[in-house]
C-alpha positions as CSV (number, residue, x, y, z in Angstrom):
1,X,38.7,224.0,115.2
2,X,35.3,225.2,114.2
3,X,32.6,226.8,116.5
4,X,28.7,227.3,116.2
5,X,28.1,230.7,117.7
6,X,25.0,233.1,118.1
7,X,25.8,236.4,117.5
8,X,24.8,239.9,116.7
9,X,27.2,242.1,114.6
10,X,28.6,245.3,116.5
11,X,31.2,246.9,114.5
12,X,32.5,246.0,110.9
13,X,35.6,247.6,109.0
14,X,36.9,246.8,105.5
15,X,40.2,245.7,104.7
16,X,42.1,244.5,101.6
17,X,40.0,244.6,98.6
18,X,37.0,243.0,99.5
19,X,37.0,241.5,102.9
20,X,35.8,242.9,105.9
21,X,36.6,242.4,110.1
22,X,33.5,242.1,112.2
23,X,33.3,243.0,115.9
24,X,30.5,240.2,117.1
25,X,28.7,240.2,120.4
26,X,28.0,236.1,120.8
27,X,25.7,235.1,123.8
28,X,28.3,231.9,124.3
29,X,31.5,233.5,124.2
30,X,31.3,237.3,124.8
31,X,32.6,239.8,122.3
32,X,34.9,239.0,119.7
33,X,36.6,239.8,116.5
34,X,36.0,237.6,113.1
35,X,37.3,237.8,109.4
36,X,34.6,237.7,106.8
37,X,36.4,237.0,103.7
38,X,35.5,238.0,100.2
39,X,31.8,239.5,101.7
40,X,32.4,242.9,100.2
41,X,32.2,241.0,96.7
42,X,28.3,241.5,94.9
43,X,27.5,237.9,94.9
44,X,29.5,237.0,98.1
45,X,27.6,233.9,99.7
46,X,27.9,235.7,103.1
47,X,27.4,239.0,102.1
48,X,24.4,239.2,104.5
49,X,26.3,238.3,107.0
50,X,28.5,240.7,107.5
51,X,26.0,244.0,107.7
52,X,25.6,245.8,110.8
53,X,23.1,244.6,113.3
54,X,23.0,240.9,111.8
55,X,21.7,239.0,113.9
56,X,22.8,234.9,113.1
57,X,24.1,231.8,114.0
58,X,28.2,231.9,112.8
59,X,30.3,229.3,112.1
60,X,33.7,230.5,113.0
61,X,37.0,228.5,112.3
62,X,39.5,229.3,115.0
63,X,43.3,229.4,114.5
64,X,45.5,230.0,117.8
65,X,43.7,233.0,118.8
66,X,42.2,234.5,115.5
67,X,38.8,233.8,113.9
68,X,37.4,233.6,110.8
69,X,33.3,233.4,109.8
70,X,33.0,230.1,107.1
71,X,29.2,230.2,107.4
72,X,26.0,231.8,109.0
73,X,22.3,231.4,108.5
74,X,20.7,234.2,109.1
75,X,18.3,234.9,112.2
76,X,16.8,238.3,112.0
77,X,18.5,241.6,109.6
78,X,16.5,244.0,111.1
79,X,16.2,245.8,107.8
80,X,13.5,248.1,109.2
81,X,16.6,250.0,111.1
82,X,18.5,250.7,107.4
83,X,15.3,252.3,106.2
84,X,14.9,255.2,108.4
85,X,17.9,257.2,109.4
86,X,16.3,257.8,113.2
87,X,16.2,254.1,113.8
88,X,19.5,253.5,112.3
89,X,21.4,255.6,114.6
90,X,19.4,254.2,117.5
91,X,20.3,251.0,116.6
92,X,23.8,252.1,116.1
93,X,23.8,253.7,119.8
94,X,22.8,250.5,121.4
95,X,26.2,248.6,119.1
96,X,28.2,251.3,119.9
97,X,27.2,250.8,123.8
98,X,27.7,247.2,124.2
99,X,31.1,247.2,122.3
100,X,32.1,249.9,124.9
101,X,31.0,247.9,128.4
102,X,32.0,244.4,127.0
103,X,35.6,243.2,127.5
104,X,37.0,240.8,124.9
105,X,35.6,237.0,125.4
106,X,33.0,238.5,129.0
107,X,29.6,236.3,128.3
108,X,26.9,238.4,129.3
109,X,23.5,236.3,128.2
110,X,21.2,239.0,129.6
111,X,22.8,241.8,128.1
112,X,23.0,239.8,125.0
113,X,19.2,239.0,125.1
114,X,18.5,242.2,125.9
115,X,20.1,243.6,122.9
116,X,18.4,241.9,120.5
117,X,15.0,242.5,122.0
118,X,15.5,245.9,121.7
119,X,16.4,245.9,118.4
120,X,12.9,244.1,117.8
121,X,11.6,246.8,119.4
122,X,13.3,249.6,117.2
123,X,11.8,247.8,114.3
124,X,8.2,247.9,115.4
125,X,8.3,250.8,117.4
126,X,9.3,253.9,119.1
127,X,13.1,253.3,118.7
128,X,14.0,255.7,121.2
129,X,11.9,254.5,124.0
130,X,13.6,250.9,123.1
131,X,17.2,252.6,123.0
132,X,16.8,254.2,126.7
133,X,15.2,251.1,128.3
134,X,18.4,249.4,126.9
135,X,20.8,252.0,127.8
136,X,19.4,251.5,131.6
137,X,19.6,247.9,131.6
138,X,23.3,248.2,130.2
139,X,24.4,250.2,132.9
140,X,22.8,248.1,135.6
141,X,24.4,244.8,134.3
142,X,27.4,247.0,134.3
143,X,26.9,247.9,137.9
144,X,25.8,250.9,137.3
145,X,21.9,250.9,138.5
146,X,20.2,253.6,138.8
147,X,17.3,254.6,141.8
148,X,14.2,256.0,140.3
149,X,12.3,255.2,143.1
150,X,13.6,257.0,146.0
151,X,15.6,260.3,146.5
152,X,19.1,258.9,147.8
153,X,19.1,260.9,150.7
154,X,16.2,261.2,152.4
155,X,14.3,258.4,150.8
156,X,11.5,260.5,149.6
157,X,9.1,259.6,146.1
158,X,11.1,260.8,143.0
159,X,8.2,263.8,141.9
160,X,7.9,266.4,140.0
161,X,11.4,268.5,138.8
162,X,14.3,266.6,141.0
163,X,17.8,266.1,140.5
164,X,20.5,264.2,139.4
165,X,24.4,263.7,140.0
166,X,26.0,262.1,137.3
167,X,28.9,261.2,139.2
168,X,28.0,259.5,142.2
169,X,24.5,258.0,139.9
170,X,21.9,259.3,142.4
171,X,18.9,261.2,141.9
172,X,18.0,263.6,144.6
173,X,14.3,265.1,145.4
174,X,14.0,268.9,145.1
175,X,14.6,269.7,149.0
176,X,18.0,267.8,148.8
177,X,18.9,269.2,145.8
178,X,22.2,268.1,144.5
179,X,23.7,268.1,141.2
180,X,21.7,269.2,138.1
181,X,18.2,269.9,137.7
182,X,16.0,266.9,136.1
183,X,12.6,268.0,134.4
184,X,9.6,266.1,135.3
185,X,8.8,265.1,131.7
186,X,12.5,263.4,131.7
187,X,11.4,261.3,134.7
188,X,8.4,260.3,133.3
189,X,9.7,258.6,130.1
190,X,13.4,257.1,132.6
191,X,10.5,255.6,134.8
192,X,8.8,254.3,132.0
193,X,11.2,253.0,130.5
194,X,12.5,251.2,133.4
195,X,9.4,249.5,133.8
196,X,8.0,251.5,136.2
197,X,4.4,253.4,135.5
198,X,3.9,256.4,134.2
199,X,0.6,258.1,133.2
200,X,1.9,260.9,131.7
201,X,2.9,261.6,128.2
202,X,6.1,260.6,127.5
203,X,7.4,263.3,125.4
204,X,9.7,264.2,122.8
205,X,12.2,266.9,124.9
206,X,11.6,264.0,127.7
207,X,13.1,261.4,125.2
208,X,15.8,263.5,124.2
209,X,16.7,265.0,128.0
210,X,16.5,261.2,129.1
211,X,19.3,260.2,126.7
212,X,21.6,263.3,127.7
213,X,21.3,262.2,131.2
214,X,21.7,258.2,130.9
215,X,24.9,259.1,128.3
216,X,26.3,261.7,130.4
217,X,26.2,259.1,133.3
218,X,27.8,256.6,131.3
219,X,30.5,259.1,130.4
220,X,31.2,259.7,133.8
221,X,31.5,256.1,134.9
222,X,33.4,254.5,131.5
223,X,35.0,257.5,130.1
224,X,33.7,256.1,126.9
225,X,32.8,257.5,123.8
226,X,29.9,256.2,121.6
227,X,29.2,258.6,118.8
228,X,25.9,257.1,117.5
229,X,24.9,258.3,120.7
230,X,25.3,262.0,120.4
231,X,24.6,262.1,116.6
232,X,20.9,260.4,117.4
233,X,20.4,262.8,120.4
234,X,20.9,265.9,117.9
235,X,18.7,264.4,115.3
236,X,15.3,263.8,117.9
């Protein structure tokens, strides 16, 4: 049985002497695992193929419940993201974060979409503003949304330094201060980046803060690990 699949390359590991086992995200089927045979060779046909971040359409022969990739054509490398080492472990982050919230064979078109629009982004752009818009949307597809409007207690405007609790996922205005203490420039670019406005500056100890927060949240709710993650906070 063969299948047509879209899918984004998550995870890849090499086995034998020149194959290689790829963790793909597809937007029909969800997360699953695929053998690339013979693509660490130099003049492997699907060499491309099985690089992180490849983004194509796979042809996947399936066997009981075991896969194998017998053809792709490519969609979009994203080979901006191999060329500088801050984009690479961005990109890395936002693998590294879906493979930890999807289940094996859970469709999640959104999530999917989302993923590969923000790896666009990275390309062209600010990688980490792309990253922590992701990250946000991840956790409320996950069901884990977060209220930058309103302070969950007594409704009051988010403003100025407030603060956050990581465990229960709410953010709390500086009168009903609970949990730890959220600088104003960190608000400005989580706001932003969840399409919200912000006329402020969105700066580079607000980037950085913002990711701390968002992974420390995530850590708290999946008990999941994601390396990328804290290697690209320590290099920003």
């Amino acid at each position: 049985m063969e299948r047509k699949v879209d899918a984004l390359v998550l995870r890849t590991a090499d086995y034998g002497e020149s194959d290689r086992m790829l963790t793909l995200f597809t937007m029909q089927y969800g997360k699953l695992s695929a053998a690339a045979k013979g693509v660490r060779k130099a003049a492997a046909k699907l060499r491309f193929a099985a690089q992180p971040f490849c983004f194509a359409e796979y042809v996947l022969a399936q066997r009981r419940d075991r896969y194998t990739v017998i053809g792709a054509a490519g969609t979009d490398g994203f080979y901006a993201l191999r060329e500088d080492i801050g984009k690479f472990y961005a990109a890395a982050s936002l693998a590294g974060l879906c493979d930890a919230i999807l289940p094996e064979g859970i469709v999640n078109e959104e999530l999917f979409l989302r993923a590969i629009s923000a790896l666009r982004e990275m390309c062209e752009g600010d990688e980490a503003l792309a990253l922590i818009g992701f990250f946000i949307k991840a956790l409320e597809l996950s069901g884990y949304m977060l209220d930058l409007a309103a302070c969950a207690d007594c409704g009051a405007v988010l403003e100025g330094k407030v603060f956050f609790d990581a465990e229960g996922g709410c953010f709390y205005c500086s009168d009903c201060a609970r949990g730890a203490g959220v600088s104003e420039s960190t608000l400005h670019v989580l706001k932003a980046c969840a399409g919200g406005r912000s006329d402020a500056p969105l700066t580079s100890d607000g980037k950085k803060r913002a990711l701390k927060l968002l992974y420390a949240y995530f850590r708290a709710k999946t008990d999941a690990q994601v390396r990328a993650v804290t290697e690209y906070i320590r290099l920003l």
